[in-house]
C-alpha positions as CSV (number, residue, x, y, z in Angstrom):
1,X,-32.4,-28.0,82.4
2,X,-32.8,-31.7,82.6
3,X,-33.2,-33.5,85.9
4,X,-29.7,-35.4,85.9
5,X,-28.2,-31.2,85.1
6,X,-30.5,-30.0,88.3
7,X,-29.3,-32.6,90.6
8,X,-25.5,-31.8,89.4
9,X,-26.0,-28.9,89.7
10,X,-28.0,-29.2,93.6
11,X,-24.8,-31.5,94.6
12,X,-22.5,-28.8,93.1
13,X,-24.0,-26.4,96.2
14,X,-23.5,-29.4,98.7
15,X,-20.3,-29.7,97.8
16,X,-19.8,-25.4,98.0
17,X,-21.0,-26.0,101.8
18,X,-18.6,-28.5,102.3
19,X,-15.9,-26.0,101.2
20,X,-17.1,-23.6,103.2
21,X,-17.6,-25.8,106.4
22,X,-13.7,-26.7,105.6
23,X,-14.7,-30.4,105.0
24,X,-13.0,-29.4,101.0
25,X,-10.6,-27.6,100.2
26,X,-11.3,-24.7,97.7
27,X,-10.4,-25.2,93.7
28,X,-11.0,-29.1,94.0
29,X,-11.2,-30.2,90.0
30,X,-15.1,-31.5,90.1
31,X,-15.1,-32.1,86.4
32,X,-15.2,-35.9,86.6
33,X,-17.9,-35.6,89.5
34,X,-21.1,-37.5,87.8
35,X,-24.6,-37.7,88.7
36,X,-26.0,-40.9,86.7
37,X,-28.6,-44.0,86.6
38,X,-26.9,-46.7,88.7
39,X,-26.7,-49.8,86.5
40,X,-28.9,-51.3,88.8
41,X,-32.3,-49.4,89.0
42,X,-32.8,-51.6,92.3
43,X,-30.0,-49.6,93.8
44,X,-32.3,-46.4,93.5
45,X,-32.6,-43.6,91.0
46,X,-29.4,-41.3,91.1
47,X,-25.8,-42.1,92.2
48,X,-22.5,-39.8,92.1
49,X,-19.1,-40.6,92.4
50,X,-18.5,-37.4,94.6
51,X,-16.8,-39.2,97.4
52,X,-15.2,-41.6,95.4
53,X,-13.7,-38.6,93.2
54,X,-13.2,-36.1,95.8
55,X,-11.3,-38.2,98.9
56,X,-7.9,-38.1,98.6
57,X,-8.0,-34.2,98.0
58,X,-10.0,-34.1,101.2
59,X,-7.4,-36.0,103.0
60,X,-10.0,-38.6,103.8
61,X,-11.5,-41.8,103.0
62,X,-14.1,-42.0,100.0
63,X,-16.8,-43.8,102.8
64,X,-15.7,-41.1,105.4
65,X,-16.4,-38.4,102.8
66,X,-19.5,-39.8,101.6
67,X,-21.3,-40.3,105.2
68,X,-20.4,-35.9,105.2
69,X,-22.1,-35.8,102.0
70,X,-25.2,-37.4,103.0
71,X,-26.9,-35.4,105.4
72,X,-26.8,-32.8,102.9
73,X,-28.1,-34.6,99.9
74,X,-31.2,-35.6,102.4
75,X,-32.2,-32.2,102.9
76,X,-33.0,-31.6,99.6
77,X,-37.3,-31.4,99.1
78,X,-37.3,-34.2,96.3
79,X,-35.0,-37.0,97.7
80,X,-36.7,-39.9,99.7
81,X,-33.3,-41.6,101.0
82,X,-29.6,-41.9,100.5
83,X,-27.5,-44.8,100.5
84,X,-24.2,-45.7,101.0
85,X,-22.9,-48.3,98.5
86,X,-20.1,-50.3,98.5
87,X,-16.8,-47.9,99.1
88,X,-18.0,-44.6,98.8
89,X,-20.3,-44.2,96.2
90,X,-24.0,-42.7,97.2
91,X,-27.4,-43.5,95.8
92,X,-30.4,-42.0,95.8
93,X,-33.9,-42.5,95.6
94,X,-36.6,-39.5,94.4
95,X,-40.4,-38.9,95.0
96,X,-42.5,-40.2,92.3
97,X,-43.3,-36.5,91.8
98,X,-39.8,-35.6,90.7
99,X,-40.5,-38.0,87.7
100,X,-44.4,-36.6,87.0
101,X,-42.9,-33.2,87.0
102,X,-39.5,-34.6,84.7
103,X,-42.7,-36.2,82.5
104,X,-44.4,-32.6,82.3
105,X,-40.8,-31.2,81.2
106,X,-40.6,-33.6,78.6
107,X,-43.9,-32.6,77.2
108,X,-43.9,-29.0,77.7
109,X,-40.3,-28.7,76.2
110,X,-41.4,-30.4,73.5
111,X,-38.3,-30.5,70.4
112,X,-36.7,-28.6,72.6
113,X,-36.1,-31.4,75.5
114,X,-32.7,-32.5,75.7
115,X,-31.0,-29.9,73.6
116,X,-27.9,-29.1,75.5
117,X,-25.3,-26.2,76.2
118,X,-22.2,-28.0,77.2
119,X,-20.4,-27.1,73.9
120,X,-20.6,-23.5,75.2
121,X,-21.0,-22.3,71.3
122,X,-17.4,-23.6,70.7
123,X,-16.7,-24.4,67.0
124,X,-16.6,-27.6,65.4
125,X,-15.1,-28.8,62.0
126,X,-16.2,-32.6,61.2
127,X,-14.6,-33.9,58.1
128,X,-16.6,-37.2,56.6
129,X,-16.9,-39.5,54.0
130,X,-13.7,-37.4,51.8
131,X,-13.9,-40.0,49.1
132,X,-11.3,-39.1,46.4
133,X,-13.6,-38.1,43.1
134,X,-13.0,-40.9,41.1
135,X,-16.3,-42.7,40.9
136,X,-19.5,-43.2,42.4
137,X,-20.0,-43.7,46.6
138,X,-19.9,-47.3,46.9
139,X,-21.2,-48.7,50.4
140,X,-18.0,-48.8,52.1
141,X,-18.1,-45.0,52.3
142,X,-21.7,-44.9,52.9
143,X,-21.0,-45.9,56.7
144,X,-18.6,-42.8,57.4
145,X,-20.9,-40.8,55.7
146,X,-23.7,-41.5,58.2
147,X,-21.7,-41.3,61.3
148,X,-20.3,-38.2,60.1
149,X,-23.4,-36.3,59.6
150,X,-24.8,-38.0,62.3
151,X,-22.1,-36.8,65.1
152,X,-22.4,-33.2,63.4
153,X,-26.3,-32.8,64.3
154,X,-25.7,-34.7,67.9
155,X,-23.0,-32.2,68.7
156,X,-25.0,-29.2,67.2
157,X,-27.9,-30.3,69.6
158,X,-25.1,-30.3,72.7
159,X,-24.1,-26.8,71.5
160,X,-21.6,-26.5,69.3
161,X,-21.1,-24.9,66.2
162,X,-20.6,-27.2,63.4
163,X,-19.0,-26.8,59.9
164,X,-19.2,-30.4,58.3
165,X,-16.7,-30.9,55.9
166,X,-15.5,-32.7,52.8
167,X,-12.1,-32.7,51.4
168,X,-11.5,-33.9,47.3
169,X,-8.3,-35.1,47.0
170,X,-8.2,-33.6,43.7
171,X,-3.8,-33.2,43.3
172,X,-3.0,-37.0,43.1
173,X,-2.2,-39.4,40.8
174,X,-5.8,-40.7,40.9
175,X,-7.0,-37.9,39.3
176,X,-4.9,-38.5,36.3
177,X,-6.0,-42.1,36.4
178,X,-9.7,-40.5,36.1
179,X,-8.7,-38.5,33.3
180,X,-7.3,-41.1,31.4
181,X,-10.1,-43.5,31.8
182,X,-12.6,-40.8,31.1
183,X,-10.4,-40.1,27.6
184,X,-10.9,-44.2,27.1
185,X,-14.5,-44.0,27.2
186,X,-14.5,-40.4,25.4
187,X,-13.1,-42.5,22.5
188,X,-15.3,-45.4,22.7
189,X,-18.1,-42.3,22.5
190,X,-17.2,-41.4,19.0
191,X,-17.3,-44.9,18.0
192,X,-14.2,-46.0,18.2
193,X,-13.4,-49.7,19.0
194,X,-11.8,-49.4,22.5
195,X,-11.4,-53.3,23.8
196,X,-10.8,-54.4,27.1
197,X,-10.2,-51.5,29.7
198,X,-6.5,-51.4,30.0
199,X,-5.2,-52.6,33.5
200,X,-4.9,-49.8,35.7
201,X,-8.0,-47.4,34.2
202,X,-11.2,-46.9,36.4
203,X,-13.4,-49.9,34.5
204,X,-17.0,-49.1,35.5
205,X,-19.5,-47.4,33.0
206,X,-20.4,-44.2,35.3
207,X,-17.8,-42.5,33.3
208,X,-20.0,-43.6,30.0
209,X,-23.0,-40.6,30.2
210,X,-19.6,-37.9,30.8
211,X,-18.0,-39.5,28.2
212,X,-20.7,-38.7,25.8
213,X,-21.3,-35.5,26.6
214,X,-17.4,-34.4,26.2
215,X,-18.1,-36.3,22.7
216,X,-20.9,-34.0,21.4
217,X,-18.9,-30.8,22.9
218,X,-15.7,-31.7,21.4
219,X,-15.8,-34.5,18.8
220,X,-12.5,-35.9,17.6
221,X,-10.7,-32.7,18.4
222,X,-8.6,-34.9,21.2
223,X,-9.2,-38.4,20.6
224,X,-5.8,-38.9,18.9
225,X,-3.9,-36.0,20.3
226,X,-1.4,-36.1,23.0
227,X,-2.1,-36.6,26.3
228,X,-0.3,-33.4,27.3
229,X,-3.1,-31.7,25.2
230,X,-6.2,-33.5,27.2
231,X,-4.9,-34.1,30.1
232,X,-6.1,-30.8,32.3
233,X,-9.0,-30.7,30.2
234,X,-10.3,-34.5,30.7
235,X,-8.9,-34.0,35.1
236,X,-11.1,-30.8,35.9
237,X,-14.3,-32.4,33.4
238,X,-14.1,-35.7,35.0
239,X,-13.6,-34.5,38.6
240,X,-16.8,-32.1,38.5
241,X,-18.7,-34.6,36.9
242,X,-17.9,-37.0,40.1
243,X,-18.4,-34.2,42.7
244,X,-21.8,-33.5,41.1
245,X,-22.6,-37.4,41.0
246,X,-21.2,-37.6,45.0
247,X,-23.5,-35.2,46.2
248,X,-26.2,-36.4,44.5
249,X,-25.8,-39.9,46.1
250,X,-24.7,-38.6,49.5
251,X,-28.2,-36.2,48.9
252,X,-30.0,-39.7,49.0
253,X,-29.0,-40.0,52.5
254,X,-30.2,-36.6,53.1
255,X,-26.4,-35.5,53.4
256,X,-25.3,-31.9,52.7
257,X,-21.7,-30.8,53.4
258,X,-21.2,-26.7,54.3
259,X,-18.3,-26.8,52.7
260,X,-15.9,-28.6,49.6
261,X,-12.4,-28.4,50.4
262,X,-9.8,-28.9,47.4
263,X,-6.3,-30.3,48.1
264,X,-5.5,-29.2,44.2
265,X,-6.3,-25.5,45.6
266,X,-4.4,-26.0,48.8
267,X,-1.4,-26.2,46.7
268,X,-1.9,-23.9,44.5
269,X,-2.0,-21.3,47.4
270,X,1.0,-21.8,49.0
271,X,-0.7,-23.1,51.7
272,X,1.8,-25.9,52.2
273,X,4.5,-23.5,52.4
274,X,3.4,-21.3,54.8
275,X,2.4,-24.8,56.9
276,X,6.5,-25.8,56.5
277,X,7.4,-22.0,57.6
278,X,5.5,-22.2,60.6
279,X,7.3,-25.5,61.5
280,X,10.7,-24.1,60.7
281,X,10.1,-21.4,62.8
282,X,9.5,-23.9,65.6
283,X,12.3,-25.4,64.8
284,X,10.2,-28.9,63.9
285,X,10.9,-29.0,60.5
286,X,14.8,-30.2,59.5
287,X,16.3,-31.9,56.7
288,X,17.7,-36.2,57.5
289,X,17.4,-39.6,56.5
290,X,14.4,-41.6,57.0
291,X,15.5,-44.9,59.6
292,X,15.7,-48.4,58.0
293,X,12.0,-49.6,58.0
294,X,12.0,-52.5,60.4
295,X,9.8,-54.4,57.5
296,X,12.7,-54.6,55.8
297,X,15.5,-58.1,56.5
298,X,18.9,-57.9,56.3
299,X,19.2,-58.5,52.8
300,X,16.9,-56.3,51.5
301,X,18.6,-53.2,49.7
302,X,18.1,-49.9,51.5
303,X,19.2,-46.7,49.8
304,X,19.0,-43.5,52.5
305,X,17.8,-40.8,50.8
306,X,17.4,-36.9,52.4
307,X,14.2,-35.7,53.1
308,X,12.2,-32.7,54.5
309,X,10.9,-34.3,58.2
310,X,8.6,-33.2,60.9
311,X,9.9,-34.0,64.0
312,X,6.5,-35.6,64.9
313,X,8.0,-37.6,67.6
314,X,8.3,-34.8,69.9
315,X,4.8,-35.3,70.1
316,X,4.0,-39.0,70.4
317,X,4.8,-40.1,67.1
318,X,7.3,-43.4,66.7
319,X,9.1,-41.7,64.2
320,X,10.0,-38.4,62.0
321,X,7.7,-38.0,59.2
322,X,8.4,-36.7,55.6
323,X,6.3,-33.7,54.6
324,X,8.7,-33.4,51.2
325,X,9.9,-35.9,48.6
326,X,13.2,-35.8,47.1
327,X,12.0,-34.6,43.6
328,X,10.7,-31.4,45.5
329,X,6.9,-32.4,45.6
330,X,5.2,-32.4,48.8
331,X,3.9,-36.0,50.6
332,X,0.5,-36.6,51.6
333,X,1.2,-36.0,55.0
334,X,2.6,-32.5,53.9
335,X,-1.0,-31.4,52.2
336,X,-2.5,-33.1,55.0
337,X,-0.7,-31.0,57.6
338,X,-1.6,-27.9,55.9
339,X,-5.2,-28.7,55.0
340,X,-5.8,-29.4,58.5
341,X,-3.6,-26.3,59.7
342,X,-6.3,-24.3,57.4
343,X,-9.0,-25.9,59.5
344,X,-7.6,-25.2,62.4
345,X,-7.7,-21.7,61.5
346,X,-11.6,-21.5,62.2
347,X,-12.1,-24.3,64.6
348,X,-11.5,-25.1,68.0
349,X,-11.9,-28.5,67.7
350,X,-11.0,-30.9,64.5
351,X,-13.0,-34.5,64.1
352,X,-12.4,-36.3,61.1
353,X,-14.0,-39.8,60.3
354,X,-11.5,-41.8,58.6
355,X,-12.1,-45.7,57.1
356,X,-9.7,-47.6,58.8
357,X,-7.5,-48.2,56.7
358,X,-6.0,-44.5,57.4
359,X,-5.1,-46.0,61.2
360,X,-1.2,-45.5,60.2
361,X,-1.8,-41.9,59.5
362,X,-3.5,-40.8,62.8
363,X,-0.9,-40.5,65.0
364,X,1.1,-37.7,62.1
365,X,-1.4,-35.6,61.7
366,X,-2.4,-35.7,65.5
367,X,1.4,-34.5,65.7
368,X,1.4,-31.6,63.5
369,X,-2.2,-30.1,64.4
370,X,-1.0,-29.8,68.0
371,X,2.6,-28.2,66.7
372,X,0.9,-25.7,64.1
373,X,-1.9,-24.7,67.2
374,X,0.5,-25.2,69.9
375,X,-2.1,-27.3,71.0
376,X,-4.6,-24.9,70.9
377,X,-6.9,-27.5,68.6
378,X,-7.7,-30.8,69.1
379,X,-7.8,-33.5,66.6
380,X,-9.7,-36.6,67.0
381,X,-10.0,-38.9,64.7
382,X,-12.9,-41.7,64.5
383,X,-11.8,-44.9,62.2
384,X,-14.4,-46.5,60.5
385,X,-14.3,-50.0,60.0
386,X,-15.6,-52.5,56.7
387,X,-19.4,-53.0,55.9
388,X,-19.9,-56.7,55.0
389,X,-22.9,-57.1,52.8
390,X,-25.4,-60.1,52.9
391,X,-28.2,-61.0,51.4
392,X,-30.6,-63.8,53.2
393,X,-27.2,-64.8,55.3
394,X,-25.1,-65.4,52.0
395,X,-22.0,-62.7,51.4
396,X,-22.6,-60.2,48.3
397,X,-20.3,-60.7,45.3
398,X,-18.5,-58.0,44.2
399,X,-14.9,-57.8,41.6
400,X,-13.1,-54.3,41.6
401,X,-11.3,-55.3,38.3
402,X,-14.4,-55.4,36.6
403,X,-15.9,-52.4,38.4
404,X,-18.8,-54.2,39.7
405,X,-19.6,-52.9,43.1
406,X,-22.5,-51.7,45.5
407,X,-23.1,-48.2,45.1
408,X,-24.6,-46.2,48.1
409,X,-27.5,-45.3,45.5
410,X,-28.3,-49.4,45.3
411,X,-28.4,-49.6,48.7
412,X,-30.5,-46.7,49.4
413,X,-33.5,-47.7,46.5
414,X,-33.4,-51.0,47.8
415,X,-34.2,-50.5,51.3
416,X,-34.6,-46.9,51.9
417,X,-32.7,-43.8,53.5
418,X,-34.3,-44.8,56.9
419,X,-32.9,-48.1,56.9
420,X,-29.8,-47.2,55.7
421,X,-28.9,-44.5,58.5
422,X,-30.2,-46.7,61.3
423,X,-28.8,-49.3,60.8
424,X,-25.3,-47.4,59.7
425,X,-25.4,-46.7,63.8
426,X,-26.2,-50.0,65.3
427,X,-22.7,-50.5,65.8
428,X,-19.8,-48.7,66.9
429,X,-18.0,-47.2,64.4
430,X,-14.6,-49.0,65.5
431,X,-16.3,-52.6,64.7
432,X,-17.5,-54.1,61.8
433,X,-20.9,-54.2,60.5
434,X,-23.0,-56.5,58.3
435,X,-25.5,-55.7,56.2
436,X,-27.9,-57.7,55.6
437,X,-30.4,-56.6,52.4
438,X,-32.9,-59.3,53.5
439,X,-33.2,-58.8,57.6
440,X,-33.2,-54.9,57.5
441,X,-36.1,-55.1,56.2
442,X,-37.8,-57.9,58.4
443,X,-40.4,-56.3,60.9
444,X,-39.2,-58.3,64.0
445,X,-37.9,-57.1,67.1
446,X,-34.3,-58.3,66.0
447,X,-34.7,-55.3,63.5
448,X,-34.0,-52.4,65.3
449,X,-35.0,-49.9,62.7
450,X,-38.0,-51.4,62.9
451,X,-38.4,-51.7,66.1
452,X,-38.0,-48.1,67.3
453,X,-40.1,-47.0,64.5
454,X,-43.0,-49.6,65.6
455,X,-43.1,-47.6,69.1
456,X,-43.5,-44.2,67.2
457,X,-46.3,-45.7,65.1
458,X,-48.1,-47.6,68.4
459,X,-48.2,-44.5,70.0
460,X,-49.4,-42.2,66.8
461,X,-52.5,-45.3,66.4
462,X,-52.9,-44.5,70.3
463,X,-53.7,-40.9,69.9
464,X,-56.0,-41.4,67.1
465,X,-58.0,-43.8,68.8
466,X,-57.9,-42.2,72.2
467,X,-59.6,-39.5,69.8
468,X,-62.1,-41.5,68.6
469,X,-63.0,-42.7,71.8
470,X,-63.8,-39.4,73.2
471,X,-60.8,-39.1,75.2
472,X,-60.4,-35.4,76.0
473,X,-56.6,-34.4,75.1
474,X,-56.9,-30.8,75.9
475,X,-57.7,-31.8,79.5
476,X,-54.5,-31.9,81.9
477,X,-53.6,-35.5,82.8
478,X,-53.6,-37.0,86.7
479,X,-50.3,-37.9,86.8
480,X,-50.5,-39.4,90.0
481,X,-52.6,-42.1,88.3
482,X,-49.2,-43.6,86.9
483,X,-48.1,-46.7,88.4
484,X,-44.1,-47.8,89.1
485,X,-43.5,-49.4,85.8
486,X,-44.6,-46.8,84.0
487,X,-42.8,-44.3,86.1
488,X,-39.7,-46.6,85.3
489,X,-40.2,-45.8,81.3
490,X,-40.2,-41.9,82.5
491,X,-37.2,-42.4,84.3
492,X,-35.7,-43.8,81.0
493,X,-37.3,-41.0,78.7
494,X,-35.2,-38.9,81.4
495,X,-31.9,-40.0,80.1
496,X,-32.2,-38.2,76.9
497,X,-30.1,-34.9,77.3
498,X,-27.3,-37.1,78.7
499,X,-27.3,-39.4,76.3
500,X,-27.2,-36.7,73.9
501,X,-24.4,-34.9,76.0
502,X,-22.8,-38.2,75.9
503,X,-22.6,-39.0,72.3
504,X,-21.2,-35.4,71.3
505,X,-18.4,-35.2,73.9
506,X,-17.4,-38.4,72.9
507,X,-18.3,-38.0,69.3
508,X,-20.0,-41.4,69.1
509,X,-23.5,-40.7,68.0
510,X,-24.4,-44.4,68.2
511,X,-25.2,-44.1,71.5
512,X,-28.5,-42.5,70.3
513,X,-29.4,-45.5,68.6
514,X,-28.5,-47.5,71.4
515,X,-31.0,-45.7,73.4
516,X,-33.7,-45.3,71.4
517,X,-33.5,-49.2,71.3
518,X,-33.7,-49.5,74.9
519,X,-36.4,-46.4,75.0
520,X,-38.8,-48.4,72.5
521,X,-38.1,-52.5,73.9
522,X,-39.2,-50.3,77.8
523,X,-41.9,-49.3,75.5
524,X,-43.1,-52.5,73.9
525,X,-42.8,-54.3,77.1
526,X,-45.4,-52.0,78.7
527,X,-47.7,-52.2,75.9
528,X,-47.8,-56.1,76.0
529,X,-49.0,-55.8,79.9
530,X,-52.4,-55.2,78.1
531,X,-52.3,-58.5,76.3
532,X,-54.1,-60.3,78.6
533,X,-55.2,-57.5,80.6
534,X,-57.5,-54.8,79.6
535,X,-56.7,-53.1,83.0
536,X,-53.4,-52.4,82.4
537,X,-54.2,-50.8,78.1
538,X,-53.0,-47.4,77.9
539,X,-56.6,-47.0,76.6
540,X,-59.0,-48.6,79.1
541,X,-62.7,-48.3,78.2
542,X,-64.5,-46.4,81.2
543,X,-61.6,-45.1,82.2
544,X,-60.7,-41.3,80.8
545,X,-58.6,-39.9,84.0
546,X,-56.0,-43.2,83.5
547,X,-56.3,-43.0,79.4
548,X,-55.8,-39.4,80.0
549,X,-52.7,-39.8,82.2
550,X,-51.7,-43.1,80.0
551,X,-51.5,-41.2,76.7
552,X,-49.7,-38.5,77.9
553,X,-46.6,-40.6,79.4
554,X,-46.9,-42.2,75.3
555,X,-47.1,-38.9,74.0
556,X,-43.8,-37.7,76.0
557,X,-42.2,-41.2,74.6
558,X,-43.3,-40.1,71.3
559,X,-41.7,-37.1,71.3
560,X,-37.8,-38.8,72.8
561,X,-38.1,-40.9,69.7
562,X,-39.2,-38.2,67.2
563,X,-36.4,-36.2,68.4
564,X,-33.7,-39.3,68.2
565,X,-34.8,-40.4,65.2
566,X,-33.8,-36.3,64.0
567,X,-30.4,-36.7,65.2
568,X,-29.9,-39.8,63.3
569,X,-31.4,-38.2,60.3
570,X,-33.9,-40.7,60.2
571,X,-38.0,-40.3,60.2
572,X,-40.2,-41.3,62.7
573,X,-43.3,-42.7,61.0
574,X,-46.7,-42.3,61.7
575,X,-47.8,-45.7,60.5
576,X,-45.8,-48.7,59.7
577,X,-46.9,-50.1,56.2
């Protein structure tokens, strides 16, 4: 249990007395009660919003409340005072003891500091990257990818169990599109002279190496037959060529998926159907006209035509969505109800990580999760926005009409998996983010790949030369030898398993990177005190009960970063090169 979980949990028993003493009523909702840093460390090491939370249940004022509270919290062994701030809220300041002991935790737990068990072994399904398998993962979808894998380790580390997820829109037109530009360069294969790629065909040469192998397997048997003939054949060929070739780039990213769901066998099972039954049953599904789309002026021609609709404004939508065309085909937003229906089926919460783009769609599919669980699962969705690509400040080129673009593979041999993930999660995922080949790279403190990696590598160069220098690390350490700044790093290092918490309740797993940030500059800034003072060294010659204690408090920093670095799927170096 981490420090911030103890003292929740010791204010949970003040509060019990207060219930008891008939200062609170019984069944108060505590769940947005907090114990957390205040944003000003000068303010003390604790606060909680108790009062401020609990007052007007209590049929008092937030101070009023707060001033009962206090007594109480002073009592407790490890708490030096408690203050009063502002309107209500209460802060608190600890012995430095509580923090040698939280260091010890940290060092004794080991990997195992900051794992959490908020998400009470309830199951998660998080969808990412779903690229339709047409091509190659460019660096658009190489953003998604990381967040996506990297909110499915943060919330498997909070507790939950996690199925990650990738869905191949494999029934659409696109697929067709793939077949037919596949049969293009199938014919260019046997020699044929093909020309220009014909507007609308996938133009890039990944389809080349497939094309050449369908050649030597099937020579001219289809190059001038139908296409009613090739089609199927060319579709299934080409698409498990590009699954093949996406995992292998997502695999560059260290990215494995549990599971490949296919829209083409959704269909095929009658999924859909039963979805549209459900509904019906519900009485949400109904046949009617579409309104006039407000896009649309006066003059523009509008022919009503009747559809299959969701009533998806029952449940915040602005309007009733189609889950059937008029030719008898099913929408998008028909498969997608079903697919996620099928989900649902296994999960008790849904996360998908969409590029934004998909923003219109959110809202539907929100809709008819809730009607096919009667809101039993949850479904949020995380938009990812653009990647804008530089290269020493200057934007990077790219033409879709002649296929040239920047695969995830380029990225990743240029700079590096490492780079590539951190970096991925230096922003949130709702705001751009640009790339910049040239400073990712740069060891600077504006590089924050770098930078969080440099603290790793200080402190592994530390323990070897604390080594050399006689310095005996099977000794226990004199904590109380630890001064206040340094006890201020612990106090960070103690933020971990809320961070972590954090990240997977919210499903933002930038929040790690954000912290390890702050974690390593806390670092860095302690290191420098040595400088221009050899006093004040985490090794200081003469000195093995303060090395002693020095190392350890880098050793517990060591292992916060090492474990961060995990959950971002990113490696924490011993030596920076």
């Amino acid at each position: 249990m981490s420090l911030y979980s103890q003292y929740s949990a010791l204010l949970d028993e003040v509060l019990d007395e207060l219930v008891v003493d008939g200062v609170l009523p019984a069944g108060l909702d505590r769940r947005n009660v907090t114990v957390e840093p205040p944003r000003d460390p000068s303010h003390g090491d604790l606060a909680t919003n108790a009062a401020m939370v609990l007052a007007k249940a209590a049929g008092t004022s937030p101070r009023s409340l707060a001033e009962l509270i206090k007594p109480k919290l002073e009592a407790l062994p490890p708490v030096t005072s408690v203050e009063i701030a502002g309107p209500g809220f209460i802060n608190l300041r600890l012995t430095h003891d509580a923090w040698r002991d939280e260091l010890r935790t940290i060092l004794r737990e080991g990997e195992e500091y900051g794992l959490s068990k908020v998400g009470a072994n309830e199951r998660v399904n998080v969808e990412y990257v779903s690229a339709n398998p047409t091509g190659p993962m460019h660096v658009g979808h190489c953003r998604g990818a990381v967040v996506g894998d990297a909110l499915a380790r943060v919330l498997e580390a909070a507790g939950f169990r996690v199925t990650k997820e990738y869905y191949l829109n494999d029934a659409g037109a696109q697929v067709d599109v793939l077949a037919r530009s596949l049969h293009f360069r199938y014919r260019q294969a046997l020699g044929e002279e093909i020309g220009e790629i014909p507007e609308g065909l996938y133009p890039g040469n990944y389809l080349k190496p497939v094309a050449t192998v369908l050649a030597a397997e099937f020579g001219n048997r289809y190059a001038a037959a139908p296409e009613s003939e090739w089609l199927p054949t060319f579709r299934e060929r080409g698409i498990a060529a590009m699954v093949d070739l996406i995992k292998h780039d997502l695999g560059l990213l260290g990215i494995h998926h549990d599971h490949f769901a296919s829209e083409d066998e959704l269909q095929k099972s009658g999924a859909v159907e039963k979805a549209m039954d459900v509904l019906r049953d519900k009485g949400l599904v109904y046949e009617g006209e579409l309104k006039r789309p407000k896009s649309l002026d006066e003059h523009d021609e509008w022919e009503p035509v009747e559809l299959t609709l969701f009533r998806s404004s029952q449940f915040g939508d602005d309007q009733d969505r189609p889950m059937k065309k008029s030719d008898g085909s099913w929408t998008y937003f028909g498969a997608d109800a079903a697919y996620h229906w099928q989900k649902a089926q296994g999960a008790d919460h849904l996360v998908n990580i969409w590029g934004a783009d998909h923003a219109g769609t959110v809202k539907r599919v929100q809709s008819a999760v809730k009607a096919l669980t009667d809101g039993r699962v949850d479904l949020d969705v995380k938009l990812i926005q653009m990647v804008r690509l530089f290269r020493s400040g200057e934007p990077v080129k790219m033409s879709k009409r002649s296929g040239s673009f920047v695969t995830l593979a380029d990225v990743v041999r240029e700079v590096g998996k490492d780079v590539v993930r951190f970096i991925m999660l230096t922003r949130r995922a709702d705001a751009p983010l640009d790339f910049d080949f040239t400073k990712v790279v740069e060891a600077s403190k504006d590089n924050p790949v770098f930078y969080v990696q440099y603290a790793h590598a200080r402190i592994s160069s530390l323990k070897r030369k604390a080594a050399e220098a006689g310095v005996d690390l099977s000794s226990p350490a004199d904590l109380s030898l630890l001064d206040d700044e340094e006890l201020a790093l612990v106090k960070r290092a103690a933020q971990y398993p809320r961070t972590i918490e954090g990240a997977a309740l919210a499903h933002e797993p930038h929040r790690i990177a954000f912290y390890l940030y702050d974690l390593a500059s806390d670092f860095h800034s302690l290191w420098n005190r040595g400088n221009d003072d050899p006093e004040r060294r985490f090794l200081v010659e003469n000195n093995p009960q303060l090395s002693r204690a020095r190392l350890e408090l880098a050793l517990g920093i060591a292992q916060i970063i090492r474990s961060g670095l995990d959950l971002m799927g990113v490696t924490a170096t011993e030596e920076m090169r």
